[in-house]
C-alpha positions in Angstrom: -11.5 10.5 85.1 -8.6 9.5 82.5 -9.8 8.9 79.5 -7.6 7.5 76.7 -7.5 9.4 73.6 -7.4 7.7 70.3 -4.2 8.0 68.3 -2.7 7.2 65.1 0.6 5.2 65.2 1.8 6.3 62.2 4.5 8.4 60.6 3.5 11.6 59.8 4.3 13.5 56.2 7.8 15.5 56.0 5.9 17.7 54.1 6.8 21.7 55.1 3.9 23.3 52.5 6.9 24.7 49.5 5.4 22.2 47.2 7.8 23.1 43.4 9.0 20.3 41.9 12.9 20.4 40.6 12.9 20.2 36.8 15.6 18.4 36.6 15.5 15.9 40.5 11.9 15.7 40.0 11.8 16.0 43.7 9.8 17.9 45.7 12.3 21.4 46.8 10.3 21.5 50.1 9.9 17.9 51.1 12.7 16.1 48.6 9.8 13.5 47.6 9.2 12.5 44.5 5.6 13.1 43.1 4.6 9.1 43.5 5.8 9.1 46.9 3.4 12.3 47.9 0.9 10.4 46.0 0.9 7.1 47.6 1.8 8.3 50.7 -1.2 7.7 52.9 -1.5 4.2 51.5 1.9 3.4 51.9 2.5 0.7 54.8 4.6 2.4 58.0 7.9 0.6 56.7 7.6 2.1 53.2 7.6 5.7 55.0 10.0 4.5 57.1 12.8 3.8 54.5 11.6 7.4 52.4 12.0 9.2 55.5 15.6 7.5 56.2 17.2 8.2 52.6 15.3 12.1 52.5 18.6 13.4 53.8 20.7 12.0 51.2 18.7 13.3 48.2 19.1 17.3 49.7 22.7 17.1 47.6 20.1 16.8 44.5 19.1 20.4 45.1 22.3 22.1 46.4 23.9 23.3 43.9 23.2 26.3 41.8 22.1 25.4 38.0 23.2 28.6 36.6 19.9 30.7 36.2 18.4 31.5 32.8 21.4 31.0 31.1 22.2 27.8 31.9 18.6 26.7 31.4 18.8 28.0 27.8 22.0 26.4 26.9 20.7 23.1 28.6 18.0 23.8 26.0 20.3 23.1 23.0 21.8 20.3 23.9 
């Protein structure tokens, strides 16, 4: 007997579970979204996900380079 399993037709999360948001991006360091776009994300339509998903690659240079550990964070602090 083949019986047809129900599916969802839908894109799924990029999500990888390393959920820290950038300080500075506000981005998501594991998924590169931004904290509305996790939060609307299961109401958003499939073309909404579509268009995140398609400019996630792009927004990786956000987090490439090195911000200069503690002492760059306290002389961005006096500025």
């Amino acid at each position: 007997m083949n019986k047809k399993v129900w599916q969802r037709d839908e894109i799924e999360s990029p999500c990888i579970n390393i959920c820290v948001v950038h300080p500075e991006s506000r981005l998501c360091t594991g998924c590169l979204r931004s904290i509305d776009e996790i939060g609307r994300w299961s109401a958003m339509s499939g073309e909404e996900r579509r268009a995140i998903m398609e400019d996630l690659p792009q927004r990786a240079s956000a987090h490439a380079k090195r911000r200069g550990g503690r002492a760059a964070k306290l002389a961005r602090r006096r500025d």
